[in-house]
N, C-alpha and C positions, 0 to 999 in steps of 0.2 A: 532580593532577586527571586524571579518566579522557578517554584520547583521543576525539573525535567519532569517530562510525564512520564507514567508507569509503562509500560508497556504489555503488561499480563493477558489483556484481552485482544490487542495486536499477535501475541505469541500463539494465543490458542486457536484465532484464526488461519495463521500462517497453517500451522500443524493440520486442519483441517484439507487445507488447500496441497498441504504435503499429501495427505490421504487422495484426494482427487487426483492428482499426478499420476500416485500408481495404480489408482485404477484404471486412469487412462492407459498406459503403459500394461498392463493386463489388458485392457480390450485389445490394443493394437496386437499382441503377441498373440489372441485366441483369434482375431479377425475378425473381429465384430466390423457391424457395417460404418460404412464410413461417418456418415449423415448423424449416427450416434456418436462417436468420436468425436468428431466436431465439436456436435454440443456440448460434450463435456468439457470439451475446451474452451470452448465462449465462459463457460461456470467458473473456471479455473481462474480465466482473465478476469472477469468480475469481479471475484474475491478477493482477488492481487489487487485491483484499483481500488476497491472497497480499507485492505491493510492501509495504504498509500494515502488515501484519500486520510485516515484515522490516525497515522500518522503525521501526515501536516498539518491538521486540525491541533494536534498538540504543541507540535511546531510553533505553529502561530499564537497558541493559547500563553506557550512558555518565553520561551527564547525570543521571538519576534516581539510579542509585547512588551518583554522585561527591556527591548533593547529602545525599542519606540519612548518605555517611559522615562528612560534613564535618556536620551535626549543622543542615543547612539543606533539611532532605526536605518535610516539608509542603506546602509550597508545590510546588514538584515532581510530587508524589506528586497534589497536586491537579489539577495541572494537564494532569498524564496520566490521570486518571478523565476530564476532561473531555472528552480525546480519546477516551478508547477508548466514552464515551458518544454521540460522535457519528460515531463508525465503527460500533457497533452499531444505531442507527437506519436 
């Protein structure tokens, strides 16, 4: 059976992305302008689809493979459409 994946460089991004939050959340409290705000928001989203995106990738490296090889994929394979249907929404 294929190992889970690590998740360490998943975690230290997230952490990252926690730091952009409150900086966001400090602009908005001093008033910075909007148009800046924003972007940092677009940054924030990125990052988060960037985790997401790094995380399925393992996904599919581990658990989806392990289940295709072992001749029990469908379900799997389902159940990862579902995800990646509601990460592209």
């Amino acid at each position: 059976m294929a190992q889970p994946p690590k998740h360490t460089d998943s975690l230290k991004r997230l952490r990252k992305v926690e730091g952009q939050i409150q900086g966001i959340q400090r602009m908005l409290a001093t008033q910075r302008y909007c148009i800046d705000v924003l972007q940092q928001i677009t940054a924030a989203r990125r990052a988060l689809d960037e985790v997401s995106l790094q995380i399925m990738r393992g996904h599919i490296n581990s658990c989806v493979s392990s289940a295709i090889r072992s001749g029990d994929g469908a379900e799997k394979v389902e159940e990862l459409m579902r995800a990646i249907h509601r990460f592209v929404k």
